[in-house]
C-alpha positions in Angstrom: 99.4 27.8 -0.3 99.8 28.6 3.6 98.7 32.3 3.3 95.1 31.3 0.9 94.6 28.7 4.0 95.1 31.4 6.7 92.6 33.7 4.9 90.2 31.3 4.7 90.5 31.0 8.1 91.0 34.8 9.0 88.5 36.2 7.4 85.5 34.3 7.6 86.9 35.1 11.7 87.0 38.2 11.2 83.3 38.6 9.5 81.9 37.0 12.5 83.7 38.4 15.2 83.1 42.5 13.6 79.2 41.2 13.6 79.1 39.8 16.6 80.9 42.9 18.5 78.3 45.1 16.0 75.0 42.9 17.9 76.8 43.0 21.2 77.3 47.4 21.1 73.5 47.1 20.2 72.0 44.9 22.7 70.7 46.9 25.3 70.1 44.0 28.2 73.0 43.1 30.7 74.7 39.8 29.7 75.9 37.0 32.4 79.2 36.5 33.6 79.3 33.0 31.4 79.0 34.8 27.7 81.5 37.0 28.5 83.6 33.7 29.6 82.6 32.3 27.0 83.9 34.9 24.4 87.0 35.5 26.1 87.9 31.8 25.7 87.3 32.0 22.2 89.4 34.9 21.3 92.1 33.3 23.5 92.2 29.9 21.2 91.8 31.8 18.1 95.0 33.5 19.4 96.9 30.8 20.4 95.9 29.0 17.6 97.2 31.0 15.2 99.9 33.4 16.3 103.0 30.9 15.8 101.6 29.7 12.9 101.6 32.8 11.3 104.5 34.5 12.7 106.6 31.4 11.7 104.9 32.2 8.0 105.8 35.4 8.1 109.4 35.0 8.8 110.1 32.6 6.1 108.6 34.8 3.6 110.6 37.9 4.6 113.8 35.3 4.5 113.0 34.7 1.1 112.4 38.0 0.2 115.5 38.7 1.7 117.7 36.6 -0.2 116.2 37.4 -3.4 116.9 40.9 -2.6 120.9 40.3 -1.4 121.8 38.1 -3.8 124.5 39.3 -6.2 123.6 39.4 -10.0 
């Protein structure tokens, strides 16, 4: 349930942001200070957003996995 939900997040992300860096390599005017700013802010919420999130997913899915794997028959 947690990992559909993060994908639906993740990679609509990820569609926009490989599009977006594709239109900024092809732009051939300078931009301002601000966009950069602007983009940099957004990666940074993204991040912080969902890092813990995730890792915290992670880690209970391996724990499971692990104590599938160890349990004695």
């Amino acid at each position: 349930m947690f990992s559909t939900t993060v994908l639906k997040l993740y990679v609509p992300a990820t569609v926009f942001l490989t599009r977006q860096a594709k239109l900024f390599s092809q732009r051939t005017e300078g931009a301002s200070g601000i966009e950069y700013a602007i983009i940099a802010a957004m990666v940074a919420i993204v991040l912080a957003a969902f890092v813990t999130p995730i890792s915290g997913a992670i880690s209970a899915m391996f724990t499971t996995i692990k104590d599938a794997v160890t349990k004695p028959a």
